[in-house]
Kinemage of the C-alpha trace (Angstrom):
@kinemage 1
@onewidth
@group {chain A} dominant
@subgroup {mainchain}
@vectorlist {calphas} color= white
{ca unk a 1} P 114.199 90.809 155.907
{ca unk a 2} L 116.307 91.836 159.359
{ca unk a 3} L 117.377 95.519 159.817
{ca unk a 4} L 119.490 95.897 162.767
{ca unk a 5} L 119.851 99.806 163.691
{ca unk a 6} L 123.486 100.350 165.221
{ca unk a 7} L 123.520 104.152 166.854
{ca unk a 8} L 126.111 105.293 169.311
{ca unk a 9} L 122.964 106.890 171.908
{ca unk a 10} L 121.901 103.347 171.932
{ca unk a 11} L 123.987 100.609 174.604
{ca unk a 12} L 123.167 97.923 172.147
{ca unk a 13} L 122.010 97.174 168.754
{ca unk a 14} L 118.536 97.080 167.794
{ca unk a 15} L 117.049 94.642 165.163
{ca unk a 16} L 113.872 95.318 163.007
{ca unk a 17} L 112.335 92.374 161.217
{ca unk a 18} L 110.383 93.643 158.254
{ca unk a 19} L 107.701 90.897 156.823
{ca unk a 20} L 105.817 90.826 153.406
{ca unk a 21} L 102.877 92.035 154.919
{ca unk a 22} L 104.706 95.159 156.423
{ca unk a 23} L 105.881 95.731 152.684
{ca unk a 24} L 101.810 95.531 151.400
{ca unk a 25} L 100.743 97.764 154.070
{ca unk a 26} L 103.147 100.476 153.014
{ca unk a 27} L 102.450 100.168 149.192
{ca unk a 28} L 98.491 100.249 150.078
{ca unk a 29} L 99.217 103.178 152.434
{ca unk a 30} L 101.505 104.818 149.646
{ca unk a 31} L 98.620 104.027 146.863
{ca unk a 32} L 95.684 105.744 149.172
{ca unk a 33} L 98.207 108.598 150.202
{ca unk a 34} L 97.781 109.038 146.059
{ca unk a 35} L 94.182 108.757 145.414
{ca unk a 36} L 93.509 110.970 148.398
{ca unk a 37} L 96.180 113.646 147.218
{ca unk a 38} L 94.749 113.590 143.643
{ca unk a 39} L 91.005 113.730 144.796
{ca unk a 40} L 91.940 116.690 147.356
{ca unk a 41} L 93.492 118.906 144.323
{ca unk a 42} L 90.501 117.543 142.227
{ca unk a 43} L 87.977 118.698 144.398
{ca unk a 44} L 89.837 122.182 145.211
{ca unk a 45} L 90.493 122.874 141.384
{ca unk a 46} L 86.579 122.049 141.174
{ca unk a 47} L 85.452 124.115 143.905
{ca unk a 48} L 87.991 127.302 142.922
{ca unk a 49} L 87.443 126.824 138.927
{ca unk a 50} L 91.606 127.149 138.411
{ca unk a 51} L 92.394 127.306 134.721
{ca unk a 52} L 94.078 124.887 134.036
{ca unk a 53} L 91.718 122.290 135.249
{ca unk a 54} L 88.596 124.290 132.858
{ca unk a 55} L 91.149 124.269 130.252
{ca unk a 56} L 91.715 120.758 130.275
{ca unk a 57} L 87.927 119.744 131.094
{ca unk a 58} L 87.018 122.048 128.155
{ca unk a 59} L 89.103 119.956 126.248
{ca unk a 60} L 88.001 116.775 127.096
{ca unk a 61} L 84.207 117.794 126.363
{ca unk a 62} L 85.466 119.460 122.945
{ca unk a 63} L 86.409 116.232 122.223
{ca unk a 64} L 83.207 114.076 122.929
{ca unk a 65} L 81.720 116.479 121.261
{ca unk a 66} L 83.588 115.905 118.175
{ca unk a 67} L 83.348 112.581 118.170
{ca unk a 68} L 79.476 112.185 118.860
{ca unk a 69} L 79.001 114.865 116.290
{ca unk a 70} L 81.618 112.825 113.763
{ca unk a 71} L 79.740 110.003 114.386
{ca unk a 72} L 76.093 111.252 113.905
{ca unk a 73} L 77.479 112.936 110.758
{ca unk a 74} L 78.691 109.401 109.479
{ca unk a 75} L 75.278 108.529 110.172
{ca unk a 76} L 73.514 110.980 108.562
{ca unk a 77} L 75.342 109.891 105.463
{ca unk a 78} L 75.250 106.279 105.351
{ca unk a 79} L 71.062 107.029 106.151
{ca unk a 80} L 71.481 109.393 103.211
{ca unk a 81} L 73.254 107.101 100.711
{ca unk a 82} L 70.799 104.424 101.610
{ca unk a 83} L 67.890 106.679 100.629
{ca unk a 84} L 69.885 107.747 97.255
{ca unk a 85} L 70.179 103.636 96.585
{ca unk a 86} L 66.379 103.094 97.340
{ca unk a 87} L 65.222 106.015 95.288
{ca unk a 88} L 67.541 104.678 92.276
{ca unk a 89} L 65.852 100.828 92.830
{ca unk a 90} L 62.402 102.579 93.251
{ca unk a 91} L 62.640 104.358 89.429
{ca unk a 92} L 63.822 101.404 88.084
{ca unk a 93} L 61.373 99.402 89.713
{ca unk a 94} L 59.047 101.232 88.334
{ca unk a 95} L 60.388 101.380 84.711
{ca unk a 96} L 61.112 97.876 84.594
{ca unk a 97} L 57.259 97.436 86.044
{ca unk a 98} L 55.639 99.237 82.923
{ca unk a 99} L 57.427 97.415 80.365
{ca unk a 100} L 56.640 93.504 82.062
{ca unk a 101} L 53.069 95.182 82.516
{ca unk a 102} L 52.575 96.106 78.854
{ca unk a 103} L 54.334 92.471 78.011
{ca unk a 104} L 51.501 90.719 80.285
{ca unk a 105} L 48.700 92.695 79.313
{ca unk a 106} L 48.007 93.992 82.266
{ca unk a 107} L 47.214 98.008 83.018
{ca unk a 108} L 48.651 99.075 86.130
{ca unk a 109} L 46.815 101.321 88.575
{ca unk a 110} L 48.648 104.066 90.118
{ca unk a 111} L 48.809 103.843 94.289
{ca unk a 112} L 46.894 105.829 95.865
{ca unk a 113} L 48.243 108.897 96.908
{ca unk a 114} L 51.350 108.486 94.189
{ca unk a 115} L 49.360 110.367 91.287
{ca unk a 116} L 50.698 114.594 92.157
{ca unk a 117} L 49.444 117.905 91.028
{ca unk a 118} L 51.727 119.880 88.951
{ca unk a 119} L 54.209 121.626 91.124
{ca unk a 120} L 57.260 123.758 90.545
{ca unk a 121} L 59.248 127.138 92.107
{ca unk a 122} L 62.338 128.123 93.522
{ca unk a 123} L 64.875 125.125 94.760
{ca unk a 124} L 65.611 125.923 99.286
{ca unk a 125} L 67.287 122.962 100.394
{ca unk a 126} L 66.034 121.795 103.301
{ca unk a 127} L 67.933 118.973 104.704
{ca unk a 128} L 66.423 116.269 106.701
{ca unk a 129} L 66.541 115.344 110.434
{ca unk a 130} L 68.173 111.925 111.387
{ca unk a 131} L 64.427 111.084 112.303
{ca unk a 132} L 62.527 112.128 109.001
{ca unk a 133} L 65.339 110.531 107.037
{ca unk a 134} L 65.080 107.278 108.788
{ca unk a 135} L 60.926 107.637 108.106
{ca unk a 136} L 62.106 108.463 104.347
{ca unk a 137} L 63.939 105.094 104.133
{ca unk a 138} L 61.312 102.800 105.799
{ca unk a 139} L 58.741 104.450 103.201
{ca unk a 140} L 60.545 103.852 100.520
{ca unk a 141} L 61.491 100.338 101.476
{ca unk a 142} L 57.811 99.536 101.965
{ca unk a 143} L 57.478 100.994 97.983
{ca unk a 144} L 60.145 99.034 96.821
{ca unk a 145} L 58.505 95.858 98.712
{ca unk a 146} L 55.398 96.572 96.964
{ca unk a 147} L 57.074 97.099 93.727
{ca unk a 148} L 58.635 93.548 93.984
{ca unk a 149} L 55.289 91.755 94.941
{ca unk a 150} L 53.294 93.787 91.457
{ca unk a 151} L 56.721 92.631 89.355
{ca unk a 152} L 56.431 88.977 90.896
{ca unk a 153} L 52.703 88.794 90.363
{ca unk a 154} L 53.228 90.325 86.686
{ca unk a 155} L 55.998 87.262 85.952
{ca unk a 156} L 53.567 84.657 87.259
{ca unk a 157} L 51.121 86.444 84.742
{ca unk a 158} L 53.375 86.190 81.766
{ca unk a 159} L 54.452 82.768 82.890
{ca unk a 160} L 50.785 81.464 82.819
{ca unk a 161} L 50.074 83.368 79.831
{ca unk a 162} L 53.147 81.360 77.847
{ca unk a 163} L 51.598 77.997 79.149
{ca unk a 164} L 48.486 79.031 78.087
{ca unk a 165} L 49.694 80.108 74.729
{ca unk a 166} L 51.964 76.482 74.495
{ca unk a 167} L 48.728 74.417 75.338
{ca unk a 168} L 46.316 76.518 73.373
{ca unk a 169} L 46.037 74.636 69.756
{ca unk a 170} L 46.762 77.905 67.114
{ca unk a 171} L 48.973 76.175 65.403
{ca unk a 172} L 47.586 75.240 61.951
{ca unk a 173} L 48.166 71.245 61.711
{ca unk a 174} L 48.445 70.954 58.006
{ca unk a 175} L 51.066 73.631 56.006
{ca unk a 176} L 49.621 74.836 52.143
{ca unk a 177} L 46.135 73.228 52.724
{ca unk a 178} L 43.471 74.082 51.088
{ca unk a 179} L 40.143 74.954 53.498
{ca unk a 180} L 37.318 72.289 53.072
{ca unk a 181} L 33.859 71.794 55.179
{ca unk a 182} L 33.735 74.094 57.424
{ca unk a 183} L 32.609 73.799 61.281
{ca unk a 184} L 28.367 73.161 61.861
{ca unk a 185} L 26.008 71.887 59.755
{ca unk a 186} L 26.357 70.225 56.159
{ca unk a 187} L 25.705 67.910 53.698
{ca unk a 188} L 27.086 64.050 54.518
{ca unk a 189} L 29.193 63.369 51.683
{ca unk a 190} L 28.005 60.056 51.133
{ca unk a 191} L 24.631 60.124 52.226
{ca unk a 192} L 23.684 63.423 51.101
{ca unk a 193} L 21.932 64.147 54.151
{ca unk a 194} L 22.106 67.319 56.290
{ca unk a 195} L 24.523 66.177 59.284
{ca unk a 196} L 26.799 67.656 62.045
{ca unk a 197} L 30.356 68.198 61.409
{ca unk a 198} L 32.703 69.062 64.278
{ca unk a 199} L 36.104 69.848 63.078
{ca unk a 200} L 37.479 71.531 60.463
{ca unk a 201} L 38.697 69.659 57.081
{ca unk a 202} L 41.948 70.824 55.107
{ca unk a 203} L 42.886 69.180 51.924
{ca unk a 204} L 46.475 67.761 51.032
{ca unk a 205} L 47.809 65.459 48.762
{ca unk a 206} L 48.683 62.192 50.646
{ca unk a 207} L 51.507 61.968 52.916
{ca unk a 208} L 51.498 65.787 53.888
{ca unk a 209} L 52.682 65.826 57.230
{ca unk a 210} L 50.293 66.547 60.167
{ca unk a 211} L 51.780 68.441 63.076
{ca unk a 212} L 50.538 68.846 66.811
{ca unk a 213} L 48.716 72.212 66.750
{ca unk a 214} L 50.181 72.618 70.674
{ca unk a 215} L 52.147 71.139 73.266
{ca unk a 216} L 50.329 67.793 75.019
{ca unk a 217} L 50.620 63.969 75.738
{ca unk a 218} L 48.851 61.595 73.300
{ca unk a 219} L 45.846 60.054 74.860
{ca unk a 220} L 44.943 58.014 71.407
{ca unk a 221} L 47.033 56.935 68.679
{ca unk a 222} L 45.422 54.042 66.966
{ca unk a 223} L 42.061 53.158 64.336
{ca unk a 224} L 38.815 53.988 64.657
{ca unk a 225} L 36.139 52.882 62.444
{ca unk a 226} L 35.103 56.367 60.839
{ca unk a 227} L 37.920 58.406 61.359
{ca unk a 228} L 40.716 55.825 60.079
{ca unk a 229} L 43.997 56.577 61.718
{ca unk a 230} L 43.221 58.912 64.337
{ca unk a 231} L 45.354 60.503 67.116
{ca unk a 232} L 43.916 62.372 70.187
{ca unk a 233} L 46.099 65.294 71.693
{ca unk a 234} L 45.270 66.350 75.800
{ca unk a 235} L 46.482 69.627 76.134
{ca unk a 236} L 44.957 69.858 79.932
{ca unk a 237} L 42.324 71.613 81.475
{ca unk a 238} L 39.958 69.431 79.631
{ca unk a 239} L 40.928 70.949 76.550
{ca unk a 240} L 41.989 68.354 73.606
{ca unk a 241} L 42.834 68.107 69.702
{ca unk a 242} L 41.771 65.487 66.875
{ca unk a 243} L 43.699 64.322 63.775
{ca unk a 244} L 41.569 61.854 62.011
{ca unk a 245} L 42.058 60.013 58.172
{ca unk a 246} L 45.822 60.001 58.577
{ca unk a 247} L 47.817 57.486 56.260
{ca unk a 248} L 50.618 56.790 59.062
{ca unk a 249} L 51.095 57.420 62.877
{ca unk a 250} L 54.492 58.807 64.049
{ca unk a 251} L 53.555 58.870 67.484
{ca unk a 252} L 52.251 56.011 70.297
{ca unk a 253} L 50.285 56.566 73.178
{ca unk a 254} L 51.354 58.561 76.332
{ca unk a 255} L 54.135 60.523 74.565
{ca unk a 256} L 54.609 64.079 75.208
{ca unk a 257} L 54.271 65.703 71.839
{ca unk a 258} L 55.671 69.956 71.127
{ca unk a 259} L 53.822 72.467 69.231
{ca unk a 260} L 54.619 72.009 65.389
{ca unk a 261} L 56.478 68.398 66.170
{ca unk a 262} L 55.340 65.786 63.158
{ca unk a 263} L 53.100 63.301 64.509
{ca unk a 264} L 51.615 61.675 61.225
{ca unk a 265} L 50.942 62.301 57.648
{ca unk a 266} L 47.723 62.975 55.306
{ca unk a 267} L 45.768 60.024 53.966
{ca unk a 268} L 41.909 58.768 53.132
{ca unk a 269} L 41.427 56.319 55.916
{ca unk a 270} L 38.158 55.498 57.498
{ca unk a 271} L 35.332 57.016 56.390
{ca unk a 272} L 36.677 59.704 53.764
{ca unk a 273} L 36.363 60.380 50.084
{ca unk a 274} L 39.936 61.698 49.394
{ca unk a 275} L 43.224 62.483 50.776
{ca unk a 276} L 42.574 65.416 53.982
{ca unk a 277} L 43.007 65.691 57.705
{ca unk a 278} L 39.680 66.201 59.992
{ca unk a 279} L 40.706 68.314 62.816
{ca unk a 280} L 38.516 68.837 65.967
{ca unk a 281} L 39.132 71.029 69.435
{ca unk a 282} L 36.759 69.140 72.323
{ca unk a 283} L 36.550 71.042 75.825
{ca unk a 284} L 35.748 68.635 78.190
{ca unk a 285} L 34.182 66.506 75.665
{ca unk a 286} L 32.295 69.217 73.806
{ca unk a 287} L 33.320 70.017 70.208
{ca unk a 288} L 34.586 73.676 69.751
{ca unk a 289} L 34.959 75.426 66.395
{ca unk a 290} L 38.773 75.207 65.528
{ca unk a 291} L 39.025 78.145 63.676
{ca unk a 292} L 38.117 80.366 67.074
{ca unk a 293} L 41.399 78.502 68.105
{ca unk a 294} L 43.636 78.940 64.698
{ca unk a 295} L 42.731 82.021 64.109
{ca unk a 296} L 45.319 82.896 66.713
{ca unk a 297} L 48.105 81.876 65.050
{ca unk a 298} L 49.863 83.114 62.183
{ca unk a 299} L 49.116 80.925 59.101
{ca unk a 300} L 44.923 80.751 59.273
{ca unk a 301} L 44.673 83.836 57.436
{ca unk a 302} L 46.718 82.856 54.554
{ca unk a 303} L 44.733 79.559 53.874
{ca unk a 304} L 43.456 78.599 50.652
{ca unk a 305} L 39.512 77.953 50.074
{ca unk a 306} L 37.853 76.232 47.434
């Protein structure tokens, strides 16, 4: 960009030549002229406390203030309604702990420290710090932590308990028997002898059906020379079940057999002197009086005797 500068005091005319860098020097110059200015009157209003510069610093600190205090407030509340949630989940926790307890059988021990005194009097709120609320909440998570461990410990319980009670052989294999010999010692029936028995017998007209007394796999289904038709139950941990004398077998080695599920019938096979079903319970090998067993289940007590 040329100027050229015409003026009658002058004999000739004068040209100026104005670069890009003349035009950034004077907007930098203009820009500090500015800061400085604003700084000076700064510093001055500072340093002579003028009105209208406390008036307007008042009001930018009122409104910090507001905020930090708006936002500590929000704070305060969420940490507040968090506490409210936990001590909700705590109580029912702790209901829904006594009733799976009394359903597993087992008694649960207050922590220590939860059992209190009697206490009552006059209600003064006294509201909590951000601090002792945030101590409030990590305590009470810790409880409800603890409270989820006892209620996952208690459903392993009951869950072992109902495979225990499926495998354990209460379930009486023969329906409106009548009791025979009885579990010990006895006279052979054919030899007249005394001898050992090791089951229990019940007596049924031919074809009765014979039921698993619990859940198992078949480990035997096939003849044996004294006990006829026989069929060997494992219900695991070395604990098993014997139906011997049966007239038919309804179930084949290896098969996975239910509680109450029909696996043969009645009869007078092997060595037997009428229609019944032997029953035995072996652990680990070892004959165990059935009736310890059935007497668990429902239907024992209502059997007939001779």
């Amino acid at each position: 960009m040329q100027i050229i500068v015409v003026s009658r005091h002058l004999k000739s005319a004068r040209t100026i030549t104005i670069m890009p860098r003349h035009v950034l020097g004077a907007v930098a110059v203009f820009f500090a002229l500015v800061f400085l200015t604003s700084a000076f009157f700064s510093m001055m209003s500072l340093h002579f406390r003028l009105p209208i510069v406390e008036n307007i610093l008042l009001s930018i600190q009122q409104q910090e203030t507001r905020k930090t205090r708006d936002y500590i407030t929000n704070n305060l509340n969420l940490m507040a309604s968090r506490l409210g949630e936990l001590q909700g989940r705590l109580l029912q926790l702790d209901s829904l702990g006594d009733r799976v307890s009394n359903l597993a059988g087992i008694k649960q021990k207050p922590a220590e420290g939860e059992a209190k005194p009697g206490q009552g009097g006059p209600y003064i709120p006294a509201p909590m710090s951000a601090t002792e609320l945030q101590q409030e909440i990590e305590r009470l998570a810790a409880a409800v932590d603890r409270r989820a461990d006892d209620l996952a410990f208690m459903e392993f319980k009951l869950l072992e308990k109902r495979v225990e009670e499926r495998l354990m052989p209460t379930t009486l294999p023969v329906k409106n028997a009548v009791f025979g010999s009885g579990f010990g010692y006895r006279n052979d029936p054919f030899a007249g002898l005394r001898s050992r028995h090791d089951g229990l017998d019940f007596s049924a007209p031919t074809g009765t059906p014979v039921v698993a007394a619990a859940d198992g796999v078949v480990l035997t289904a096939s003849w044996h020379p004294e006990f006829g038709n026989m069929i060997d139950i494992d219900h695991g941990d070395g604990l098993q079940s014997r139906y011997a004398h049966l007239s038919q077998l309804d179930v084949a080695e290896s098969k996975i057999v239910r509680r109450g599920e029909k696996i043969g019938a009645v009869g007078s096979t092997g060595r037997s002197t009428g229609p019944h079903l032997h029953f035995e319970v072996r652990m680990f090998g070892v004959p165990q009086n059935p009736a310890a067993f059935l007497k668990r289940g429902e239907d024992f007590a209502g059997l007939q005797r001779r």
